[in-house]
C-alpha positions as CSV (number, residue, x, y, z in Angstrom):
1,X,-19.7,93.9,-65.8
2,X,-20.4,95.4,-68.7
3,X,-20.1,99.0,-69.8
4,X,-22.6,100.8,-71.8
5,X,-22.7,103.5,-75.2
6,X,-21.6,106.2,-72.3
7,X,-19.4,104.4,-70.8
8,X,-21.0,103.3,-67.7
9,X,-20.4,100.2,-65.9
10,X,-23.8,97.8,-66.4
11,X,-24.5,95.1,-63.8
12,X,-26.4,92.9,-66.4
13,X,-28.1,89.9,-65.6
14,X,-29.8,87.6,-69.0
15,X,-32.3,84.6,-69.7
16,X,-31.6,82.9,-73.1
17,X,-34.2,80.6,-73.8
18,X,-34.2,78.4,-76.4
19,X,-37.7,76.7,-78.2
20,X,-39.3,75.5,-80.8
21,X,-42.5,77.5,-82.2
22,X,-45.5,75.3,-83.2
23,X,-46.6,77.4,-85.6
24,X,-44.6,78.9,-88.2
25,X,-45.7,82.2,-88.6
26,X,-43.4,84.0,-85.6
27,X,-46.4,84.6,-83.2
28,X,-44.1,83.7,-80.1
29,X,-41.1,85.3,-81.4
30,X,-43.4,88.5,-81.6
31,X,-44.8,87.9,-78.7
32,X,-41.0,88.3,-77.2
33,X,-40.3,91.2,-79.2
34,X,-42.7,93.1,-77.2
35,X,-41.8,92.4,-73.6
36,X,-40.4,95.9,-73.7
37,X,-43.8,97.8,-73.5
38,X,-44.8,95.7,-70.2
39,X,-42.7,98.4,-68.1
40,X,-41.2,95.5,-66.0
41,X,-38.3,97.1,-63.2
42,X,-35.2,96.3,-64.3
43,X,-35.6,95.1,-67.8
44,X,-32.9,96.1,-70.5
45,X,-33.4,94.4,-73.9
46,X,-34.9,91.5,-76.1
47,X,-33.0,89.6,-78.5
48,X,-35.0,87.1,-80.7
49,X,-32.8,85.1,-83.0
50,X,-34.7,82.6,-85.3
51,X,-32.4,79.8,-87.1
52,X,-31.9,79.0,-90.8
53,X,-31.7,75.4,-90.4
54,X,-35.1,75.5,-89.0
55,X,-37.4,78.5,-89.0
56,X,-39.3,77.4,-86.3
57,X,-36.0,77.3,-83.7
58,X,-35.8,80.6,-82.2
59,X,-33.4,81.7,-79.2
60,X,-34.6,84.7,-77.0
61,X,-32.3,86.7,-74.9
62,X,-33.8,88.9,-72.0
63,X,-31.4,91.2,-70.3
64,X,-32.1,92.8,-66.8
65,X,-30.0,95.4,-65.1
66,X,-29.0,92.9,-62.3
67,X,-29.7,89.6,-61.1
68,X,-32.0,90.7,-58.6
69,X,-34.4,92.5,-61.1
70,X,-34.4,89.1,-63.1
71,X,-35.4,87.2,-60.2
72,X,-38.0,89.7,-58.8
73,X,-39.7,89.1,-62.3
74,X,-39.2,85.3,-62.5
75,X,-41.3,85.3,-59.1
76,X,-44.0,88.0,-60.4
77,X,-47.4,85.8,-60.9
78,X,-47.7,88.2,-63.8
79,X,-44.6,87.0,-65.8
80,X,-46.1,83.1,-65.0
81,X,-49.3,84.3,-67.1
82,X,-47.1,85.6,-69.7
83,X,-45.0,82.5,-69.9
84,X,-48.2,80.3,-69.8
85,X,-49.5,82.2,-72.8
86,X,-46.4,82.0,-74.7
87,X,-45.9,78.0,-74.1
88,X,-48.9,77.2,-75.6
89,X,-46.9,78.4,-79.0
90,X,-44.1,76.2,-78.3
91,X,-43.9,72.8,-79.7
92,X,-42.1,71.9,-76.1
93,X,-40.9,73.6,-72.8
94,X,-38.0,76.0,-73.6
95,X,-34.7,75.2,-72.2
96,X,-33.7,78.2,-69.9
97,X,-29.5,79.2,-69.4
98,X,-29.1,82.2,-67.1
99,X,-25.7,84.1,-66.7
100,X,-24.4,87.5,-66.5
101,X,-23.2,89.2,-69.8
102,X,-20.0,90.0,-69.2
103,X,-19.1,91.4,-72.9
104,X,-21.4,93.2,-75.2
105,X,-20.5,95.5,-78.3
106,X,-22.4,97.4,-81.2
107,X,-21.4,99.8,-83.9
Protein backbone atom coordinates (compact mmCIF):
# COMPACT_ATOMS: atom_id res chain seq x y z
CA UNK A 1 0.00 0.00 0.00
CA UNK A 2 1.17 3.06 -0.70
CA UNK A 3 0.09 6.47 0.58
CA UNK A 4 -0.20 9.49 -1.52
CA UNK A 5 0.92 13.67 -1.29
CA UNK A 6 -2.52 13.83 0.97
CA UNK A 7 -2.00 11.08 2.70
CA UNK A 8 -4.19 8.57 1.31
CA UNK A 9 -3.70 4.99 1.21
CA UNK A 10 -2.96 3.94 -2.74
CA UNK A 11 -3.68 0.34 -3.87
CA UNK A 12 -1.05 0.62 -6.66
CA UNK A 13 -0.47 -1.94 -9.06
CA UNK A 14 2.96 -1.32 -11.90
CA UNK A 15 4.42 -2.82 -15.27
CA UNK A 16 8.11 -2.10 -15.72
CA UNK A 17 9.18 -3.08 -18.94
CA UNK A 18 12.42 -3.14 -20.00
CA UNK A 19 13.68 -2.74 -24.08
CA UNK A 20 15.82 -1.79 -26.39
CA UNK A 21 14.82 1.11 -28.93
CA UNK A 22 15.95 0.47 -32.65
CA UNK A 23 16.16 3.76 -33.34
CA UNK A 24 17.97 6.19 -31.36
CA UNK A 25 16.13 9.17 -31.55
CA UNK A 26 13.47 8.32 -28.34
CA UNK A 27 10.39 7.72 -30.62
CA UNK A 28 9.21 4.71 -28.23
CA UNK A 29 10.25 6.37 -25.13
CA UNK A 30 7.90 9.31 -26.38
CA UNK A 31 5.52 7.23 -27.42
CA UNK A 32 5.37 6.02 -23.44
CA UNK A 33 5.48 9.33 -22.21
CA UNK A 34 2.15 10.01 -23.55
CA UNK A 35 0.05 7.02 -22.47
CA UNK A 36 -1.43 9.53 -20.09
CA UNK A 37 -3.65 11.42 -22.63
CA UNK A 38 -5.34 7.91 -23.74
CA UNK A 39 -7.85 8.34 -20.57
CA UNK A 40 -7.34 4.60 -19.73
CA UNK A 41 -9.47 3.64 -16.13
CA UNK A 42 -7.20 3.22 -13.61
CA UNK A 43 -4.07 4.54 -14.90
CA UNK A 44 -1.66 6.55 -12.47
CA UNK A 45 1.71 7.48 -13.94
CA UNK A 46 4.55 6.88 -16.61
CA UNK A 47 8.12 6.65 -15.75
CA UNK A 48 10.59 6.37 -18.77
CA UNK A 49 14.12 5.95 -17.64
CA UNK A 50 16.71 5.77 -20.53
CA UNK A 51 20.42 4.40 -19.54
CA UNK A 52 23.77 6.02 -19.81
CA UNK A 53 25.58 2.96 -20.74
CA UNK A 54 23.46 2.70 -23.70
CA UNK A 55 21.06 5.37 -24.84
CA UNK A 56 19.03 3.08 -26.59
CA UNK A 57 18.06 0.89 -23.16
CA UNK A 58 15.14 2.45 -21.67
CA UNK A 59 12.94 1.13 -18.71
CA UNK A 60 9.23 2.15 -18.54
CA UNK A 61 7.20 2.02 -15.50
CA UNK A 62 3.26 2.15 -15.73
CA UNK A 63 1.41 2.44 -12.52
CA UNK A 64 -2.41 1.64 -12.16
CA UNK A 65 -4.48 2.23 -9.11
CA UNK A 66 -4.97 -1.53 -8.54
CA UNK A 67 -4.28 -4.74 -10.02
CA UNK A 68 -7.46 -5.08 -11.49
CA UNK A 69 -7.31 -1.84 -13.56
CA UNK A 70 -3.86 -3.17 -14.86
CA UNK A 71 -5.31 -6.34 -15.95
CA UNK A 72 -8.56 -4.88 -17.42
CA UNK A 73 -6.12 -2.83 -19.71
CA UNK A 74 -3.64 -5.72 -20.53
CA UNK A 75 -6.93 -7.58 -21.95
CA UNK A 76 -8.25 -4.24 -23.81
CA UNK A 77 -7.70 -5.06 -27.83
CA UNK A 78 -6.93 -1.39 -27.75
CA UNK A 79 -3.75 -1.56 -25.55
CA UNK A 80 -2.59 -4.81 -27.99
CA UNK A 81 -2.66 -2.07 -30.93
CA UNK A 82 -0.78 0.23 -28.93
CA UNK A 83 1.81 -2.39 -27.90
CA UNK A 84 1.96 -3.69 -31.62
CA UNK A 85 2.81 -0.18 -32.68
CA UNK A 86 5.40 0.44 -30.10
CA UNK A 87 7.24 -3.07 -30.72
CA UNK A 88 7.92 -2.26 -34.09
CA UNK A 89 10.56 0.44 -32.33
CA UNK A 90 12.03 -2.11 -30.23
CA UNK A 91 15.12 -3.92 -31.34
CA UNK A 92 13.43 -7.08 -29.37
CA UNK A 93 10.30 -8.04 -27.25
CA UNK A 94 10.49 -6.11 -23.87
CA UNK A 95 10.84 -8.04 -20.83
CA UNK A 96 7.77 -7.39 -18.60
CA UNK A 97 8.05 -7.59 -14.31
CA UNK A 98 4.71 -6.77 -12.64
CA UNK A 99 4.37 -6.04 -8.82
CA UNK A 100 2.73 -3.76 -6.50
CA UNK A 101 4.62 -0.59 -5.33
CA UNK A 102 4.73 -0.84 -2.04
CA UNK A 103 7.11 2.41 -1.29
CA UNK A 104 7.12 5.62 -3.23
CA UNK A 105 8.41 9.11 -2.18
CA UNK A 106 9.04 12.67 -3.76
CA UNK A 107 10.06 16.08 -2.53
Amino acid sequence: MCVDARGRDLDVWNSCTHAHEVWLGGEAAGRSARYDSLKIPGFVSTTVYRMDRDPNEVYVVVAFKDKESYHANARDPKQDERFRRMRELLAEDPEWHDGEIIASNSA
